[in-house]
ROMIKOL-596386 format. One record per residue (C-alpha): y, z, x; residue number from 1. Coordinates in steps of 0.02 Angstrom, whole numbers, m for minus. Layout:
N
<r <Y, Z, X>, NUM>
...
//
This chain:
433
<r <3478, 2665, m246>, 1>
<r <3390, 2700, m82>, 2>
<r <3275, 2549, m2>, 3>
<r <3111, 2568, m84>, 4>
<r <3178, 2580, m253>, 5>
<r <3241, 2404, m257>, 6>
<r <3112, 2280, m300>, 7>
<r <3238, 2155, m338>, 8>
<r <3397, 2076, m300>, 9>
<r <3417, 1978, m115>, 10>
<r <3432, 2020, 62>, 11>
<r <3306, 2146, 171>, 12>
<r <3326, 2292, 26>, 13>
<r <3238, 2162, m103>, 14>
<r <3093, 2088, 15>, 15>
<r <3065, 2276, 28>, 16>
<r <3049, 2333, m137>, 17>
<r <2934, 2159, m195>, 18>
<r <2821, 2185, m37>, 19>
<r <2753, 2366, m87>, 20>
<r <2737, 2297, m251>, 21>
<r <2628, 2173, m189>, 22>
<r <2422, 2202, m232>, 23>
<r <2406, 2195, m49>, 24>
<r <2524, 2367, m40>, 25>
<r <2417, 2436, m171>, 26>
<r <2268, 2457, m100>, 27>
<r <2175, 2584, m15>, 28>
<r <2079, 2646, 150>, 29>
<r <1968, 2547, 157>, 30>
<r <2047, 2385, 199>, 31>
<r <2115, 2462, 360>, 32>
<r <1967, 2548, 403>, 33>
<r <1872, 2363, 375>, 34>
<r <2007, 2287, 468>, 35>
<r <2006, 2404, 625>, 36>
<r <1823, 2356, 621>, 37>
<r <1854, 2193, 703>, 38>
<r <1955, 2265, 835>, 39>
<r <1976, 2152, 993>, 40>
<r <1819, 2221, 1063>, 41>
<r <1731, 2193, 920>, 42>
<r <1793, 2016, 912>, 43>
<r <1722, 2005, 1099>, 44>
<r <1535, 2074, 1039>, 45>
<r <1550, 1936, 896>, 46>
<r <1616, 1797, 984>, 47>
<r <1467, 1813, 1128>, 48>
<r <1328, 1827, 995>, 49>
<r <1409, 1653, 905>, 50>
<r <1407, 1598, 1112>, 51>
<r <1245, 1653, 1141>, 52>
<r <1134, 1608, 992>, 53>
<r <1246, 1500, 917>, 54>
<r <1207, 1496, 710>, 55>
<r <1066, 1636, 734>, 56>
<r <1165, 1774, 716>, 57>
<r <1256, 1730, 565>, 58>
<r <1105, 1853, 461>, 59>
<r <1174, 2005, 543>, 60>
<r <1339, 2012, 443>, 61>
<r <1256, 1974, 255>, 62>
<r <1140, 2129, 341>, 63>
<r <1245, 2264, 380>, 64>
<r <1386, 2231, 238>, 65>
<r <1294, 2352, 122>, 66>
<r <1242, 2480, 251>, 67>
<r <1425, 2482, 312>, 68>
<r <1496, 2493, 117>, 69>
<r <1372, 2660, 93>, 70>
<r <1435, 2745, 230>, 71>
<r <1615, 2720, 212>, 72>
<r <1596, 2739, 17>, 73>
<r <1522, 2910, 60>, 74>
<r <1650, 2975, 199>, 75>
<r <1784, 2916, 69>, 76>
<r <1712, 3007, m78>, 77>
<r <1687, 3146, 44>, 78>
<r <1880, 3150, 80>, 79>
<r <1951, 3133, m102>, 80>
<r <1831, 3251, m190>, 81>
<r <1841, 3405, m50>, 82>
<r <2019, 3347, 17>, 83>
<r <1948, 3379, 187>, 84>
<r <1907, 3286, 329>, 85>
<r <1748, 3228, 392>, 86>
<r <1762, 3357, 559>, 87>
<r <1808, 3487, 431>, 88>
<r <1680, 3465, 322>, 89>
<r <1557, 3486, 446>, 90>
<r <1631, 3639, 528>, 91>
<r <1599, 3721, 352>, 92>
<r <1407, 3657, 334>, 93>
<r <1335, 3656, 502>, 94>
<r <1323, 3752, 673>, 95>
<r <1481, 3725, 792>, 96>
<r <1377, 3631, 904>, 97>
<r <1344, 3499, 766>, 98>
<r <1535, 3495, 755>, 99>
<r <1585, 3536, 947>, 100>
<r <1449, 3361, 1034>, 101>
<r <1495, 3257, 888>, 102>
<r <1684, 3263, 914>, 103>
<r <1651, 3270, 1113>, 104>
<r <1580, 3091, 1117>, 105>
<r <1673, 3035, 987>, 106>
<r <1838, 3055, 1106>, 107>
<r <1778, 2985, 1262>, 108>
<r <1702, 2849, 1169>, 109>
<r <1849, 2807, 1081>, 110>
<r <1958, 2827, 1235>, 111>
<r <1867, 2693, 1318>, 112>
<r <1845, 2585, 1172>, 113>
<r <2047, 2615, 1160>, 114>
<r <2043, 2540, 1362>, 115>
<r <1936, 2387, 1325>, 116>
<r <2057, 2349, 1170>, 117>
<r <2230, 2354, 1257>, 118>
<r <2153, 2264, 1399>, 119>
<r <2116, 2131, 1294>, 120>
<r <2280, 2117, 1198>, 121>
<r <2379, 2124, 1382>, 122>
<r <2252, 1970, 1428>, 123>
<r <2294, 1877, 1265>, 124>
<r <2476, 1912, 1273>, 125>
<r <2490, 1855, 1462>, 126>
<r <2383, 1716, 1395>, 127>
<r <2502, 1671, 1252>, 128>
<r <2686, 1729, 1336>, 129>
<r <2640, 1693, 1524>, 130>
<r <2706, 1880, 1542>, 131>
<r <2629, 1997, 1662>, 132>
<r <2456, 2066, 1582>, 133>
<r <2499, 2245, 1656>, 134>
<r <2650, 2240, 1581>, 135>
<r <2593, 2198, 1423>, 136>
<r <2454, 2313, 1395>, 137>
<r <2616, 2465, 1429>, 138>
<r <2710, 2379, 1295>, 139>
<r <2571, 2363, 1158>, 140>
<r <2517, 2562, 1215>, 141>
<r <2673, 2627, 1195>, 142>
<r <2718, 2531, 1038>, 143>
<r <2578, 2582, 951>, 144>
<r <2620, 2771, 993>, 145>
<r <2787, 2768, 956>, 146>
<r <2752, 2695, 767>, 147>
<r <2608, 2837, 759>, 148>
<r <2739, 2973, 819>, 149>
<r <2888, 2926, 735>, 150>
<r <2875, 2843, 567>, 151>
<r <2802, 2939, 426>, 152>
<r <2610, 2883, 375>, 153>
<r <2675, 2813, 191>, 154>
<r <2797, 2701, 277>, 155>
<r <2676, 2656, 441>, 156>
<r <2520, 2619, 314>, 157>
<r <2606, 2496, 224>, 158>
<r <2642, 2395, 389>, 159>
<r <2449, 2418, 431>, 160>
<r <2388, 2339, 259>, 161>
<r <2497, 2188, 298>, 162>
<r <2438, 2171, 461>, 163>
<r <2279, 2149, 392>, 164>
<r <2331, 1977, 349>, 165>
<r <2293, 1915, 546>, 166>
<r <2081, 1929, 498>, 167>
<r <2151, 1752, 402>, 168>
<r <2169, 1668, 592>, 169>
<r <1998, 1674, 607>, 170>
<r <1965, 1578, 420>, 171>
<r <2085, 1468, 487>, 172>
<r <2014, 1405, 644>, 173>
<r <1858, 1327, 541>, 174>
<r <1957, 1206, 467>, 175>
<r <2023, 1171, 649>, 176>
<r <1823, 1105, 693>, 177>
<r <1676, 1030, 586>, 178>
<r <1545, 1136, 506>, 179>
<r <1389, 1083, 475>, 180>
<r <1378, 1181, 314>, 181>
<r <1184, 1168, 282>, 182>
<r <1144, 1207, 440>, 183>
<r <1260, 1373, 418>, 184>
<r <1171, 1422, 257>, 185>
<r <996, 1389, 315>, 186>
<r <1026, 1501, 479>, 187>
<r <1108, 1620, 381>, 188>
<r <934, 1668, 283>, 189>
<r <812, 1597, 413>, 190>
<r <876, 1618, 593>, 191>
<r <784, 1539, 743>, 192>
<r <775, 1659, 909>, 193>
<r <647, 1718, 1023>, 194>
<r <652, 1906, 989>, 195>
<r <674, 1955, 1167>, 196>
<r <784, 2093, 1258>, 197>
<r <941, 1973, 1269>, 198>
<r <928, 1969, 1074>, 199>
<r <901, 2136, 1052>, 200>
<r <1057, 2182, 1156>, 201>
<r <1161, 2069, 1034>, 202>
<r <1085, 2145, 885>, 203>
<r <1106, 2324, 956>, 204>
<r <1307, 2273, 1016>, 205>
<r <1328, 2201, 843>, 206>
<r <1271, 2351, 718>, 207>
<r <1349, 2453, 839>, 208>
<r <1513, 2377, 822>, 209>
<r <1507, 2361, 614>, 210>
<r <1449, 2525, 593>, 211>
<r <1549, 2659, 708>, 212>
<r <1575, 2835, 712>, 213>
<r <1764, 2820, 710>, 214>
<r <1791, 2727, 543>, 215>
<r <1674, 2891, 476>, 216>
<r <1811, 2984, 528>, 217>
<r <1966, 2875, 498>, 218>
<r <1912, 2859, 304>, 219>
<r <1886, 3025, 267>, 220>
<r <2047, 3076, 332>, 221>
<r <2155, 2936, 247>, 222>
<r <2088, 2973, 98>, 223>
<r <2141, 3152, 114>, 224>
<r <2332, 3095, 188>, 225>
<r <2345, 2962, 36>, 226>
<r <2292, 3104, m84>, 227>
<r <2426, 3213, m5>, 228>
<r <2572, 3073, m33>, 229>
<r <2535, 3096, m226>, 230>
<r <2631, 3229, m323>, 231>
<r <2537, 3339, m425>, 232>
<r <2378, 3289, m355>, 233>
<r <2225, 3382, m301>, 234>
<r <2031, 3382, m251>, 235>
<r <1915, 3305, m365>, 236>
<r <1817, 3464, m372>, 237>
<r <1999, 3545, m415>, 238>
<r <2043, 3449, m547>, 239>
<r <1923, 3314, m599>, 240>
<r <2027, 3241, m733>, 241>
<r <2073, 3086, m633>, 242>
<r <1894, 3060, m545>, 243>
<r <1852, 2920, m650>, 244>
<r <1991, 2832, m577>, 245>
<r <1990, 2880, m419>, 246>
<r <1814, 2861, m380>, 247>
<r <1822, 2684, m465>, 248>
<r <1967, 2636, m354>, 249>
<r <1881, 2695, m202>, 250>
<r <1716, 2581, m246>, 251>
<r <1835, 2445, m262>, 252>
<r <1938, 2490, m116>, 253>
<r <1776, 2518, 12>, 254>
<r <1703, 2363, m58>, 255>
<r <1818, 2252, m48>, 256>
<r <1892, 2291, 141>, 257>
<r <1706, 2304, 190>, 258>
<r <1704, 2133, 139>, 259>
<r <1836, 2080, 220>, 260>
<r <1790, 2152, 396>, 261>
<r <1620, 2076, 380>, 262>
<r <1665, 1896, 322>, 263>
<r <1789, 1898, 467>, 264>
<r <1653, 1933, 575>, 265>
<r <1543, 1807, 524>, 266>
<r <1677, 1673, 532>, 267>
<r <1710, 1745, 702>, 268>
<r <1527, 1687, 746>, 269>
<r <1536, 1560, 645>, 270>
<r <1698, 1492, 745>, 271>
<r <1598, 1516, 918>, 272>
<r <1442, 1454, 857>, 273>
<r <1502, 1296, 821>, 274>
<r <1624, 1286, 967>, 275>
<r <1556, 1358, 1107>, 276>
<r <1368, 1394, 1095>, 277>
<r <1366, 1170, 1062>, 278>
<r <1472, 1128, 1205>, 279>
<r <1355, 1239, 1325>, 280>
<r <1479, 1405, 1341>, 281>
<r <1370, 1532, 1315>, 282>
<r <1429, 1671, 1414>, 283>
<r <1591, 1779, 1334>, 284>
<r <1657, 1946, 1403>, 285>
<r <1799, 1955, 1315>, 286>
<r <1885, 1911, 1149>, 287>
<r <2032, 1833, 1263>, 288>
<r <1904, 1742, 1355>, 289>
<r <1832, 1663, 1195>, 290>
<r <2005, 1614, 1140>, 291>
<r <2048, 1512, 1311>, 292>
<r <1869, 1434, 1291>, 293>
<r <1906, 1373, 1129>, 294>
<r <2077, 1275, 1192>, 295>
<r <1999, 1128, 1260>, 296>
<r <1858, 1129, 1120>, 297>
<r <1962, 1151, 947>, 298>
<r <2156, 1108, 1022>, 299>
<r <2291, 1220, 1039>, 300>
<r <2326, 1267, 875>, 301>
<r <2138, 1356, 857>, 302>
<r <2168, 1421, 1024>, 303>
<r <2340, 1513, 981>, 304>
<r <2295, 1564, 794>, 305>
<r <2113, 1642, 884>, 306>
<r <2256, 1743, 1009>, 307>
<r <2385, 1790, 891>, 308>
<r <2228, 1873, 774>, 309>
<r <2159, 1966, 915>, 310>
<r <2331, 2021, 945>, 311>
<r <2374, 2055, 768>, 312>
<r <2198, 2163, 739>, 313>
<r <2222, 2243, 921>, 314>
<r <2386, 2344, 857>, 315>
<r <2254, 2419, 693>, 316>
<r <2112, 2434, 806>, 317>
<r <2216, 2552, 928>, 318>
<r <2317, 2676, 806>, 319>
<r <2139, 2699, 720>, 320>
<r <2043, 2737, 868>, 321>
<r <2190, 2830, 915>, 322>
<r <2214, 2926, 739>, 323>
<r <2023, 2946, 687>, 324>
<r <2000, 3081, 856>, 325>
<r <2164, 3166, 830>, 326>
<r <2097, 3192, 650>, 327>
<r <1901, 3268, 709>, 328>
<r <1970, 3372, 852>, 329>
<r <2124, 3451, 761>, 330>
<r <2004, 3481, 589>, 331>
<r <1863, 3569, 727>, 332>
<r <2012, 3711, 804>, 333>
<r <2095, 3706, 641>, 334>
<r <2267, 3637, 682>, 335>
<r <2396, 3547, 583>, 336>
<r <2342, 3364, 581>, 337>
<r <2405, 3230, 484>, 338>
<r <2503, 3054, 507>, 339>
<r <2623, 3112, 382>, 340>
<r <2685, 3245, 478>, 341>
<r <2809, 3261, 605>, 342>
<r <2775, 3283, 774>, 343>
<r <2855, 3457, 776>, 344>
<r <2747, 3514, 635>, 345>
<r <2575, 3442, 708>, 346>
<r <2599, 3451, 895>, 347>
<r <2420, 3475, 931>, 348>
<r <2360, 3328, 820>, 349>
<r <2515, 3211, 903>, 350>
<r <2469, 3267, 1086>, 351>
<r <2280, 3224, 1074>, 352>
<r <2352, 3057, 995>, 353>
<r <2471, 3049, 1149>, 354>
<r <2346, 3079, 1278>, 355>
<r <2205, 2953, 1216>, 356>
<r <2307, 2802, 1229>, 357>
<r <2407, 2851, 1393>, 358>
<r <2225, 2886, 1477>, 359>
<r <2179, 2718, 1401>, 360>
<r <2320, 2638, 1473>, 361>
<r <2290, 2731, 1661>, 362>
<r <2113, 2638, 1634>, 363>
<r <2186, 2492, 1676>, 364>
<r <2265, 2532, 1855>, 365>
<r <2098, 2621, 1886>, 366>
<r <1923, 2538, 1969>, 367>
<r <1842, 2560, 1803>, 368>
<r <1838, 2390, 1724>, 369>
<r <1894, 2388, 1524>, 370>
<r <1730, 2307, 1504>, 371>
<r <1618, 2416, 1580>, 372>
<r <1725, 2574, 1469>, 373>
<r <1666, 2439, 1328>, 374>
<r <1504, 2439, 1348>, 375>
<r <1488, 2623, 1361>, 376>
<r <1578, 2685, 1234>, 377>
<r <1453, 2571, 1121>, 378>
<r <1321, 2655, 1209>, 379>
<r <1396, 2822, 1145>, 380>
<r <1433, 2745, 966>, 381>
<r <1252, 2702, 937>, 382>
<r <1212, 2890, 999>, 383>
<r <1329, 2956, 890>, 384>
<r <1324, 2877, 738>, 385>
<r <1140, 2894, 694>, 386>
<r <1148, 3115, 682>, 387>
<r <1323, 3092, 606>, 388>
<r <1267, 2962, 475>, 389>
<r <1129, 3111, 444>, 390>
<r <1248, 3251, 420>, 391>
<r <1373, 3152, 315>, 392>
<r <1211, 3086, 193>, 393>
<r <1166, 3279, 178>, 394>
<r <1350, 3328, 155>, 395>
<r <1370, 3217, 7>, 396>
<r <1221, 3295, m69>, 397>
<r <1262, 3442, m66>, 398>
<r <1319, 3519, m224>, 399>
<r <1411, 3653, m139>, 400>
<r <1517, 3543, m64>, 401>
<r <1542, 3398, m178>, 402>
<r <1511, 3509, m330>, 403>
<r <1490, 3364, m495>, 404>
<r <1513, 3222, m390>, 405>
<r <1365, 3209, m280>, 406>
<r <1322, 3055, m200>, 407>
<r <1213, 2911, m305>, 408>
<r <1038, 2884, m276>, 409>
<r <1065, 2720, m258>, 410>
<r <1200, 2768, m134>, 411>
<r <1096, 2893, m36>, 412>
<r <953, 2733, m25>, 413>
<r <1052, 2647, 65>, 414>
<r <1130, 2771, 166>, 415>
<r <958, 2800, 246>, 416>
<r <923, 2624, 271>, 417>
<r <1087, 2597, 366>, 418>
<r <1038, 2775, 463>, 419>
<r <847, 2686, 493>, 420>
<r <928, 2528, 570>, 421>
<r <1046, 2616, 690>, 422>
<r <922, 2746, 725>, 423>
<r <807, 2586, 791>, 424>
<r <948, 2492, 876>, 425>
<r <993, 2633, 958>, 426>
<r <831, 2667, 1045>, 427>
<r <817, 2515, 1074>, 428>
<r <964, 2535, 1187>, 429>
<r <855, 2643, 1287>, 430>
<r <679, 2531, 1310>, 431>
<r <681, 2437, 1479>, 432>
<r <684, 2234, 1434>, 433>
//
């Protein structure tokens, strides 16, 4: 009986088998892709917006939940029913130049986001361990590429999904400090700011941290690599007999990790809000910065479960970023790609893999500051995302490409509205405050 035959019983063998029977194990996509969401940087954007404006930012997360859920729902439907990916897709439907600027930005952005991230997690572990933060940063770069190179994508997923679990640090740090629950709810529907640049930079950083170009990507192509695990199984608009199923388990699947990404976030500013913004901190860089502010605020044990998520989120964050370029690039020349296979087999897709993290890491011993490749590479996301959003929308109404399984009205609705609102925050990216 090999290992993950043997859900019962004792010892390591047994643990195995009842962990992938676990719900947790069963699920799809889409609670990685939510989870790599609030990736250490992302923590940083949320953490200075709770900081900042303290309660008045809670309204962005209810917000952008739906917009976020329509776009994923549609890159995942996208993967399942052509069994492409998203960079593939597009290389069939539009010009090369669509394909060939979309997939350019999308790599140096994610390359610096990739920087900011392990720059972070060094700063959190040196924070945590006393270890060097150099040092560190190496370690969680070349652990996170090793696990992407060398064990198979059905075996690495199902470490992923339970890594998922960390988002709970940040639920637990609000029973760590008192809420004033009202107060929450009532700034949740009616916030209080002056509408100035400062809040418009938070806004902008904020939808373009939820909504990003490289979950598009990432979604589409898991879908495609978990469809590929199954035997005997096939594109919806090959064999439509299980789309029922599928296409209900994906709604669940994109709704429910959607979910989970955004009511971490909103605990995250929650957290702040209450810690930091009322003691007068109100200027965050970085997510390892908001964690050694909250020490003396909520005690030690807030402090180290704050760390140990942004840790915990920074080794999903990373193999996504990593993963979701690998994916558009190799799907644009047409090379094998895929997490599944071995290196051998997909040395083009491993090598750009390879080469994002390690320029990441050089980042680091370089005079660009992490922070700085931060802010940029939102600055390219909000560029990005608003023609992509508009080529994915049109893909999955097309019916030559999605054949019976078209896109919703209701789903296309809000597809637009979440295109609308990053169309406006990115301009407003661009207007001198």
């Amino acid at each position: 009986m090999d290992v993950e035959s043997a859900p019962r019983g004792h010892g390591f063998r047994a643990l195995w088998g009842r962990l992938k029977e676990h719900p947790l194990a069963k699920l799809g996509p889409g609670l990685i892709t939510g989870a790599a969401d609030d990736d250490p940087s992302g923590i940083a954007t949320y953490s200075q917006a709770g900081a900042q404006f303290g309660l008045n930012m809670l309204w962005t997360m209810p917000l952008t939940f739906p917009l976020m859920v329509a776009v994923q729902s549609m890159c995942a439907n996208l993967g399942r029913v052509t069994g492409k990916g998203l960079a593939a897709n597009i290389k069939m439907a539009f010009s090369p130049i669509v394909l060939q600027s979309v997939v350019l930005l999308l790599l140096i952005a994610n390359t610096l986001n990739i920087a900011a991230d392990v720059a972070v997690m060094g700063e959190v572990a040196e924070l945590v361990s006393g270890a060097n933060r150099h040092f560190m940063t190496a370690v969680f770069v070349f652990g996170t590429l090793a696990l992407q190179l060398f064990v198979p994508y059905h075996r690495y997923v199902f470490f992923l999904k339970w890594l998922t679990l960390s988002l709970l640090a940040y639920a637990a740090v609000l029973f760590t400090v008192h809420i004033p629950w009202k107060q929450v709810v009532l700034h949740t529907v009616w916030p209080r700011f002056t509408p100035d640049a400062s809040a418009a930079a938070v806004v902008v950083a904020l939808f373009g941290t939820t909504i990003s170009p490289y979950l598009f990507f990432w979604q589409t192509a898991e879908e495609v690599e978990d469809m590929q695990t199954l035997p005997l199984s096939a594109p919806l608009n090959q064999d439509p007999s299980s789309a029922r199923k599928e296409l209900r388990r994906i709604r669940w699947d994109t709704w429910s990790g959607m979910f989970y990404s955004n009511i971490t976030a909103y605990f995250i500013i929650l957290a702040t809000a209450v810690t930091l913004n009322v003691a007068g901190v109100t200027d965050i860089n970085t997510a390892a910065q908001a964690a050694s502010a909250l020490r003396p605020l909520a005690g030690d044990f807030a402090y180290l479960i704050f760390a140990l998520g942004i840790l915990g989120v920074g080794m999903i964050g990373v193999p996504v970023l990593a993963g979701s370029g690998a994916y558009a690039l190799s799907e644009a020349l047409g090379w094998n790609e895929g997490l599944e296979r071995k290196v051998r087999d997909a040395r083009g897709f491993y090598s750009i893999i390879t080469i994002s993290v390690l320029l990441a890491l050089a980042i680091q011993y370089s005079p660009i500051s992490p922070m700085k490749a931060l802010f940029w590479s939102a600055v390219i996301n909000g560029v990005v995302a608003v023609p992509l959003m508009v080529v994915i929308i049109m893909l999955v109404s097309k019916k030559s490409v999605m054949g019976d399984f078209t896109a919703s009205r209701p789903l296309i609705v809000l597809g637009w509205v979440a295109t609308a609102v990053m169309g406006a925050a990115a301009v407003s990216m661009f207007i001198p405050g």
